[in-house]
Each structure stands twice: as C-alpha cells, then as structure tokens.
C-alpha positions as CSV (number, residue, x, y, z in Angstrom):
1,X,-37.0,122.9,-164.4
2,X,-38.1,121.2,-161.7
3,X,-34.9,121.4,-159.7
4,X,-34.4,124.7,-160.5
5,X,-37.9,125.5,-158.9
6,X,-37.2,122.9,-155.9
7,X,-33.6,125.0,-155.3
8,X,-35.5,128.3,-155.6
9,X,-38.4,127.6,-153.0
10,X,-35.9,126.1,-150.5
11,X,-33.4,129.3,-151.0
12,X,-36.6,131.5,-150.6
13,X,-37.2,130.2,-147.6
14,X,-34.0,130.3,-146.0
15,X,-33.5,134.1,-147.3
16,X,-36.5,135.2,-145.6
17,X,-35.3,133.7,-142.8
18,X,-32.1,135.3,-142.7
19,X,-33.6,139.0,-143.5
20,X,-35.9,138.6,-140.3
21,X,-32.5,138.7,-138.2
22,X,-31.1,141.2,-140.7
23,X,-34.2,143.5,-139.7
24,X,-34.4,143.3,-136.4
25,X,-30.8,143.4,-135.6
26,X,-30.6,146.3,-137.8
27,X,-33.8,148.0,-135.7
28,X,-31.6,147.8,-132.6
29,X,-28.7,149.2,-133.9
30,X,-26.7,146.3,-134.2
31,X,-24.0,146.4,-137.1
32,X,-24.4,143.7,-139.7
33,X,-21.2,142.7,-141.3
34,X,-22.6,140.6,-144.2
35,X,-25.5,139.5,-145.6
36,X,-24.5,137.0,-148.5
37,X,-27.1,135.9,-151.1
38,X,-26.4,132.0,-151.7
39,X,-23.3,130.0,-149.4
40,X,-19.5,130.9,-149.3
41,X,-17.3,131.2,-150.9
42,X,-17.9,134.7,-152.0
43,X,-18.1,135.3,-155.8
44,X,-19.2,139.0,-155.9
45,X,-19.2,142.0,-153.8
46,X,-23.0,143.6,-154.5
47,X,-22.7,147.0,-152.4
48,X,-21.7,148.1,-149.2
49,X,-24.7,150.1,-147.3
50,X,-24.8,151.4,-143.7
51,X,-21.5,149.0,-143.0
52,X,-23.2,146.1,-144.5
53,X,-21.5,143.9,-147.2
54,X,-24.0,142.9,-149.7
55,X,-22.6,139.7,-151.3
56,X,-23.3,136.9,-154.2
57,X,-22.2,133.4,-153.3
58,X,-21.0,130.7,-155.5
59,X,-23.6,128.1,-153.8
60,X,-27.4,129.1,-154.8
61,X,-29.2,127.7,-151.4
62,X,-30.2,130.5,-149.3
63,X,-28.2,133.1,-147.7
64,X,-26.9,134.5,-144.1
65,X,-26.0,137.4,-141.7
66,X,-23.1,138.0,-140.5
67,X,-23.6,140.2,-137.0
68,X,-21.0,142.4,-135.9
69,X,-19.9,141.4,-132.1
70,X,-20.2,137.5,-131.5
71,X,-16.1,137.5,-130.5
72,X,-16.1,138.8,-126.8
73,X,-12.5,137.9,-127.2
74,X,-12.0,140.9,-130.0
75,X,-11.4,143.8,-128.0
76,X,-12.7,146.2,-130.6
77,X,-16.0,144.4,-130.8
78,X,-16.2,144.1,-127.5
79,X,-16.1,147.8,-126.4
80,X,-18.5,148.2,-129.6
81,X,-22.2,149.5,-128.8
82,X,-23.0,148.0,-132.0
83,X,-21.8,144.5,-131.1
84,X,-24.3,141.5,-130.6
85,X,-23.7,140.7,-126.6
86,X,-23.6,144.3,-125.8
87,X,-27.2,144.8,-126.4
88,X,-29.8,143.8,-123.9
89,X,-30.7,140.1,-123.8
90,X,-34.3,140.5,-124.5
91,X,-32.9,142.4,-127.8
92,X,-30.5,139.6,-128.7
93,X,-33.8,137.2,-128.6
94,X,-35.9,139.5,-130.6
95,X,-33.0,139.3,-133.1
96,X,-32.6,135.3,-132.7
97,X,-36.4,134.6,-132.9
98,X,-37.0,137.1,-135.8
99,X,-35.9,134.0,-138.4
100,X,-38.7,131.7,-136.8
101,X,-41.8,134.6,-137.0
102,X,-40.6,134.9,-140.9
103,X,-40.9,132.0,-141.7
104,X,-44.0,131.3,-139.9
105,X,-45.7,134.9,-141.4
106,X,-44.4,133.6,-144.4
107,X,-46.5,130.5,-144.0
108,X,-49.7,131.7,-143.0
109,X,-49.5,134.7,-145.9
110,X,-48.6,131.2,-148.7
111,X,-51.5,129.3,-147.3
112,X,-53.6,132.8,-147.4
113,X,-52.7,133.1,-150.9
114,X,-53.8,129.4,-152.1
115,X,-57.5,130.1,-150.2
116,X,-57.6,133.0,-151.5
117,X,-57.8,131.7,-155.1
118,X,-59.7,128.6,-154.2
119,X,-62.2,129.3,-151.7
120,X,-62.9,129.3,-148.3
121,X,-63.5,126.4,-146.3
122,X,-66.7,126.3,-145.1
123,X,-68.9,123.8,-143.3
124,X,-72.2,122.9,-144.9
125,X,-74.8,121.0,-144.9
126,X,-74.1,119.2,-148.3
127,X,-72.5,116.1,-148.9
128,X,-68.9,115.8,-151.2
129,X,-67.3,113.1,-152.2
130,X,-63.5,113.5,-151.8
131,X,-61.9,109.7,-152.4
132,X,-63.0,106.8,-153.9
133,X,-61.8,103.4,-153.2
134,X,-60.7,101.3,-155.6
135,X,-62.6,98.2,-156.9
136,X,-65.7,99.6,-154.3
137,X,-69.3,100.3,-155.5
138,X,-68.5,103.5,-156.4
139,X,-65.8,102.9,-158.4
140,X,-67.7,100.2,-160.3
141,X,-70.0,102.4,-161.2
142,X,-68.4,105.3,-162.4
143,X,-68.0,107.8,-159.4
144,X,-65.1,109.8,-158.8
145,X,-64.1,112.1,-156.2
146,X,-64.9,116.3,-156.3
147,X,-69.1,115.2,-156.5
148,X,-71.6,116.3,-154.7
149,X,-74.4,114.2,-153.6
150,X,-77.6,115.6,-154.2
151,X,-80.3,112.8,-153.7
152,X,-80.9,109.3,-153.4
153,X,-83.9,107.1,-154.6
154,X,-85.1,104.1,-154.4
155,X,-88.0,102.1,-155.9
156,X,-88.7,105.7,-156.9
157,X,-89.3,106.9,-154.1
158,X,-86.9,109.6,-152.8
159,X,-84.8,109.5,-149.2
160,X,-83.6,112.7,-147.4
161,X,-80.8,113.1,-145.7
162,X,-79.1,115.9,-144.0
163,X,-75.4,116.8,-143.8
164,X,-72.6,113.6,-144.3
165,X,-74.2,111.8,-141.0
166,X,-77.8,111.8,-142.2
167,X,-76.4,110.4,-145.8
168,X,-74.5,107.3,-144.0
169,X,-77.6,106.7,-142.4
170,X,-79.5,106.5,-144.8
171,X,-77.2,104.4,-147.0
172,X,-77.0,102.0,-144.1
173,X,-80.7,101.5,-144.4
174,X,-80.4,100.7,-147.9
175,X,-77.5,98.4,-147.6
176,X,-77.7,95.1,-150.1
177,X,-80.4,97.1,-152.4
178,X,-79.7,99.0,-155.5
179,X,-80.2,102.7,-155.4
180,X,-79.7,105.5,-157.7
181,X,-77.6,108.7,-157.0
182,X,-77.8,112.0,-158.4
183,X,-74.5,113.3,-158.4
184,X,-73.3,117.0,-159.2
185,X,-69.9,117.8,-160.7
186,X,-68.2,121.3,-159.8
187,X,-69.9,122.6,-163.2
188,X,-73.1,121.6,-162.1
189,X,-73.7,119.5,-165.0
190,X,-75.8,116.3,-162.9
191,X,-75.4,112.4,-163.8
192,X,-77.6,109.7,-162.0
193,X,-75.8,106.2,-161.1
194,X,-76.7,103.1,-160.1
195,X,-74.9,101.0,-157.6
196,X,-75.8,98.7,-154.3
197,X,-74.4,99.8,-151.1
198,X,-72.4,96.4,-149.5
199,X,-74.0,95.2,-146.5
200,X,-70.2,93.8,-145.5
201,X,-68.0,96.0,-146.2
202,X,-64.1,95.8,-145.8
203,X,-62.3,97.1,-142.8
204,X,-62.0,101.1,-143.4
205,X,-64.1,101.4,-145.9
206,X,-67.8,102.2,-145.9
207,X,-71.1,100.5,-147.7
208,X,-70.4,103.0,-150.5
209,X,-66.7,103.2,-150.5
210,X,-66.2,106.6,-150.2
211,X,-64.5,109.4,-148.1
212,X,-67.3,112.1,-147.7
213,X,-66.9,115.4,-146.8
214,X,-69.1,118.6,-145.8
215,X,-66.6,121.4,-146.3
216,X,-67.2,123.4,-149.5
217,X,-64.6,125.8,-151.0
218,X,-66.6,129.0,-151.3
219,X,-65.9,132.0,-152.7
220,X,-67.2,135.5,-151.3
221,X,-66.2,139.1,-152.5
222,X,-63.3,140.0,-153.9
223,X,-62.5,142.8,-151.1
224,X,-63.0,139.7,-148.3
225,X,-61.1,136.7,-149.7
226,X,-57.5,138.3,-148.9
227,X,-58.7,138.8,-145.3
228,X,-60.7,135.2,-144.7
229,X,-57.9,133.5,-146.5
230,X,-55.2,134.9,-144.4
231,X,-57.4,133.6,-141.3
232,X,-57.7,130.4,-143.0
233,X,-54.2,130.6,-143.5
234,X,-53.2,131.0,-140.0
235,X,-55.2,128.4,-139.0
236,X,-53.8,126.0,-141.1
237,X,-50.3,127.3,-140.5
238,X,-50.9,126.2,-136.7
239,X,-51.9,123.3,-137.2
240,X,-49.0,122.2,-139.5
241,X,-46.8,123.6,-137.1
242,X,-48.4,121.4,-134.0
243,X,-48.2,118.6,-136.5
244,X,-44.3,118.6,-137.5
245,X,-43.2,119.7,-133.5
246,X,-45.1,116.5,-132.9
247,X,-43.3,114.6,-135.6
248,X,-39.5,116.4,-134.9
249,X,-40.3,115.0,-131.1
250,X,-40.9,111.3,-131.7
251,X,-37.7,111.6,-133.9
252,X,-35.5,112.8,-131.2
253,X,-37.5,110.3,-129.1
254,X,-36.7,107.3,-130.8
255,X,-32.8,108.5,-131.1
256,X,-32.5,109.3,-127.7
257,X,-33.9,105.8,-127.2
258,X,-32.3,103.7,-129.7
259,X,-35.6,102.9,-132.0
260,X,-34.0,104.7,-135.0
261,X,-35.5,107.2,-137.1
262,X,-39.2,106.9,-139.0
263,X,-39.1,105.3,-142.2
264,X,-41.0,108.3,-143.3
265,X,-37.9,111.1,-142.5
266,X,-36.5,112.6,-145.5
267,X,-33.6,115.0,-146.5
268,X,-33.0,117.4,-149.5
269,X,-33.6,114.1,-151.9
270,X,-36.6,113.1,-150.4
271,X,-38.2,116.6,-150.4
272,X,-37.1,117.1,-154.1
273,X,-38.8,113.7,-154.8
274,X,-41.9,114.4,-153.3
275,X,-41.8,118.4,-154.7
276,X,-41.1,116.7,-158.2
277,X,-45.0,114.9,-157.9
278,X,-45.9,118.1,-156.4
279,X,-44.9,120.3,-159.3
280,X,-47.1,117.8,-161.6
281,X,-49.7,119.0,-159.8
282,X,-49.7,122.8,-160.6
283,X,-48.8,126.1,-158.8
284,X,-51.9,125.7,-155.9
285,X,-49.6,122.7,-154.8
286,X,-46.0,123.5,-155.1
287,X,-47.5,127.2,-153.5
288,X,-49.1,124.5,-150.4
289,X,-45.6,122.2,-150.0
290,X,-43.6,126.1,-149.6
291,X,-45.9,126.8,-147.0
292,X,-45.3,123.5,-145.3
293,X,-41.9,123.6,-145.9
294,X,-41.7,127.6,-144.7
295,X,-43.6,125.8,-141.4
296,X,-41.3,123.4,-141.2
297,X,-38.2,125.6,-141.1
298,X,-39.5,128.0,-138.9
299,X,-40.5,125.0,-136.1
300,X,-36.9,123.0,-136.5
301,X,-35.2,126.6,-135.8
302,X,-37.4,126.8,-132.8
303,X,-35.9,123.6,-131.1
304,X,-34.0,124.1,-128.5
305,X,-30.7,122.8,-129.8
306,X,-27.6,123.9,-130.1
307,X,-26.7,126.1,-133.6
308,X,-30.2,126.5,-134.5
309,X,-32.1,129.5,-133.6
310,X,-33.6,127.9,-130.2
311,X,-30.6,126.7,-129.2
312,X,-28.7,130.0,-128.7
313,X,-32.0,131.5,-127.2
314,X,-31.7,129.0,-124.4
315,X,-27.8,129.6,-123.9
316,X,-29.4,133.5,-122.9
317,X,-30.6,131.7,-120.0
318,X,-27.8,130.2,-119.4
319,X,-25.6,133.1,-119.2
320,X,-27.5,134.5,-116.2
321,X,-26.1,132.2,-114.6
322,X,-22.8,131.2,-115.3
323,X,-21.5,135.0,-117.1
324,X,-21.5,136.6,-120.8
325,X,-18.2,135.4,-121.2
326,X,-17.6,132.2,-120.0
327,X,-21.2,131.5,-121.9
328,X,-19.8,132.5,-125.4
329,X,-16.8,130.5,-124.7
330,X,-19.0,127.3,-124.3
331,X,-21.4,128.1,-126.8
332,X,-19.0,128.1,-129.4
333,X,-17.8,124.7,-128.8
334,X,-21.4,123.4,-128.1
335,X,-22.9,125.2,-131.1
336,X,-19.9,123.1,-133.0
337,X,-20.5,119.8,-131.7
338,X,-24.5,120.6,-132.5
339,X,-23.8,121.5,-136.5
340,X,-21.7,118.4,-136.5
341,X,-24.5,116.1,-135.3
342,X,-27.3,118.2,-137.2
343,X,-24.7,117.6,-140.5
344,X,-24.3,113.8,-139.8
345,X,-27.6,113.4,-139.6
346,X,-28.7,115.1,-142.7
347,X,-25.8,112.8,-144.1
348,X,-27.2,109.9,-143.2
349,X,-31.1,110.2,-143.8
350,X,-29.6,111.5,-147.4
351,X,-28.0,108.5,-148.1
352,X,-31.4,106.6,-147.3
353,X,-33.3,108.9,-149.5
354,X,-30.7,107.9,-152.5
355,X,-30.9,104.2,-151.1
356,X,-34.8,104.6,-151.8
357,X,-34.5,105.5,-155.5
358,X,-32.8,102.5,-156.4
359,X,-34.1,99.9,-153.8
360,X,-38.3,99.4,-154.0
C-alpha cells in the first residue's frame, strides 16, 4: 500500500506538471500531439480531442506532452502556425515555465490544505515544549513534547515569566534547585512535575533539556482558515523552495569541484524510504512530504540545464543570437547529452540508496 501511495504522489506530481504546458500551449494555439497518462510504450488509445491523442501508458509514473512543431527540419511543421517555434518566444516561455508555476501552485494550495486543518501558526506569548532530550531533566521526570508551560514555583512561591525568553531566564536563575512545573497538554487536562534545572548542561542542550517554542496552531473561523492557510502556505512553499535551490547548488558545487555528492542526496529509493516513515505518520504528513516533493520538482525544472524546463528557456536566449535553426539543431544534441548525465546520475545516487538498505 505504501508503494502504491509513494507511486501515486510522485505520478501526481509529474501529471500536474505536464498539464500546466498542456494548458498554456493549448491557450496559444499550439497543437498538442499527445498527452499520455503514465511512460511509453502506449498501451491504449483514450480519445482523440481538438487533435490531441489522449493515451494510457504501460509505465504508471507520470505522464507527458507531446507539442506539435519541435522538428524545424519537417517541412509541414515548419510552415505550421500551430507549431512550437513559430510562436513568439515570450509564448514558447509561458508554455516552458507553465510546468514550474504547477507545481509550485500546487505546493502552496498542499501546504494550505494541511494549515488549514491544523491551525495557523501564530506567535504568542506562551511557552510550548516541542522536543525533549533524552536522559535530560525533563525526560527524567516525565515530560514530553506538545506541553505548554503554564507556571513555575518554587519554595511556593510563584515566578513569572513572559514569552520563551523570559522562561529561560527564569530557569537560569533557578539552576541546581528543584522546581515544580505546571504543565498543560493540548486537552487542557494540567499535571505538576518536579525536576532541577542542571547548572552544567551539555553542549546544545539547555538547563531543562528542552526545545521551546512560542508558535501556537490556532484555529479561527471556518470562512478564514482556507484563506490564512493558503498564506501560510505560500510562505512555507518559499521557503522550501529557497531551501532545496540552496541544497541543488552545493550539489552541482561539489561535482563541478570534485567533493562528490552529500551523503544526504537521495533518489526514487531514498524518497520511498523516507515516504514509507512518513506514511506511519498519517495523511497531515504524507499531504506535507507531496508538497515538498511538488517544491522540489518545480525548483530542479527551473535549473538552467539542459532537458529540464530551465534549460530550454535559456536556449531562447540563445537563439537571438546564433538563429532558430541552427539553435534547434544544437539543442537537440545538448538536451541529449543533458538526459544522459541527469540519467547517470539518478543511476548512481540509486545504487547508493540500495547500498544504504543493506550496509548500516
């Protein structure tokens, strides 16, 4: 079940892709010849509509478009108002870039969804504990994470504090003495503990041993949430996206200089790994890693290399210069060398995602 979800999210993904080119090319008139459901070879003919071949592909993983008019050398398409190069460039990028904005949309509307259903983040004054470390004071006396701090006393005597900074201060007051907390759980149901705050405590970890937190997940009226959580969602799609374009740099970084890739880089396996602990989790989290993974598409198609998305939007530029046809004569063979190397490498981090299940 779980690779049958995995499969599904990943061919999602790429579909929505594809119909954002399938749109747009079809808003400027540009014929589509195919638009397959799943990888050749072809295993069904759906319909044909408006000179489009609706197929069904023997491999379930996504889909494509086939655009009329990428073969300057085909005379018919060539002559064809309906072909790919004979519509303006700034068209042609629309068309090229729709793919990334899917994705991305798709992203933000995902991650709108999941705050949507569990709140909105919002900054407050209150105090959450979100981790606990193990073998800490904390965790020695019972605490777990998702509890609020409500108060802490001393010798009976109770200690204000305001917000996550005025709570580490006032622990750090208390250090080496034994304090109680009242804690509340997301019920409201309240427990006291005991515990002493450590006056030396290890490196990245505080007297308490806790991560604390001031954001609360709050819900408002029913008519506001899809709105806020779309906002939300756009926020947390951008910075996801800022994250992996910083992450797909220092990878090209350390090939172009010879320090290898991250031990961290995984293929197909290693995303099917990680969405198998994901899917333990529930449908909030395998709804979060599609998002990521939506982000994630759409910021790889972006790059600026050749046969992905960015790629052929810089060979536009390119063909100012040196002349639609001697341009679509190059890109072919470049846009060939660049699947080769975008295949070898997916190879090759695959084989050290299978090397990783067997070797701990």
């Amino acid at each position: 079940m779980q690779l049958i979800v995995f499969i599904l999210m990943l061919s999602l993904l790429i579909l929505i892709h594809e119909m954002g080119h399938f749109f747009m090319a079809r808003l400027f008139k540009m014929r589509v010849e195919e638009f397959g459901i799943g990888l050749p070879p072809r295993a069904k003919t759906l319909f044909v509509k408006k000179g489009t071949l609706f197929s069904l592909n023997w491999l379930p993983l996504g889909g494509f478009v086939r655009l009329y008019g990428e073969d300057m050398d085909n005379p018919e398409q060539a002559s064809s108002p309906e072909a790919f190069f004979n519509k303006p460039m700034w068209q042609r990028a629309v068309v090229l870039l729709a793919g990334v904005f899917m994705n991305f949309l798709l992203g933000v509307v995902v991650f709108g969804v999941v705050y949507s259903y569990l709140g909105i983040p919002t900054e407050t004054d209150k105090v959450f504990i979100v981790e606990v470390s193990k073998d800490s004071p904390a965790e020695l006396a019972g605490i777990v994470s998702d509890r609020e701090v409500k108060k802490i006393v001393f010798e009976e005597q109770e200690y204000l504090f305001d917000g996550v900074d005025g709570f580490i201060e006032q622990v750090s007051f208390l250090k080496g003495k034994e304090i109680e907390m009242l804690l509340l759980d997301k019920r409201g149901a309240e427990s006291v503990v005991k515990l002493v705050p450590r006056v030396n405590p290890p490196e990245g970890q505080g007297s308490l041993g806790v991560a604390l937190s001031s954001i609360e997940m709050k819900k408002y009226p029913i008519w506001q949430m899809p709105f806020m959580g779309i906002k939300v969602g756009l926020r947390e799609a951008w910075g996801w996206g800022k994250e992996i374009a910083s992450n797909l740099g220092t990878i090209m970084y350390g090939l172009i200089t010879g320090k290898g890739i991250p031990k961290d880089v995984a293929g197909p396996v290693g995303m099917y790994q990680v969405s198998k602990e994901v899917y333990k989790v529930g449908w909030v989290a395998v709804l979060q890693f599609m998002g990521i993974l939506s982000i994630n598409l759409a910021i790889l198609n972006a790059m600026p290399f050749p046969a992905l998305d960015g790629g052929r939007i810089a060979f536009l530029g390119v063909e100012k210069i040196i002349g639609k046809k001697r341009k679509n004569r190059i890109e072919g063979y470049v846009n060939t060398a660049g699947m080769i190397f975008l295949l070898s490498f997916m190879a090759f981090v695959t084989v050290k995602d299978v090397i990783k299940l067997f070797v701990k």
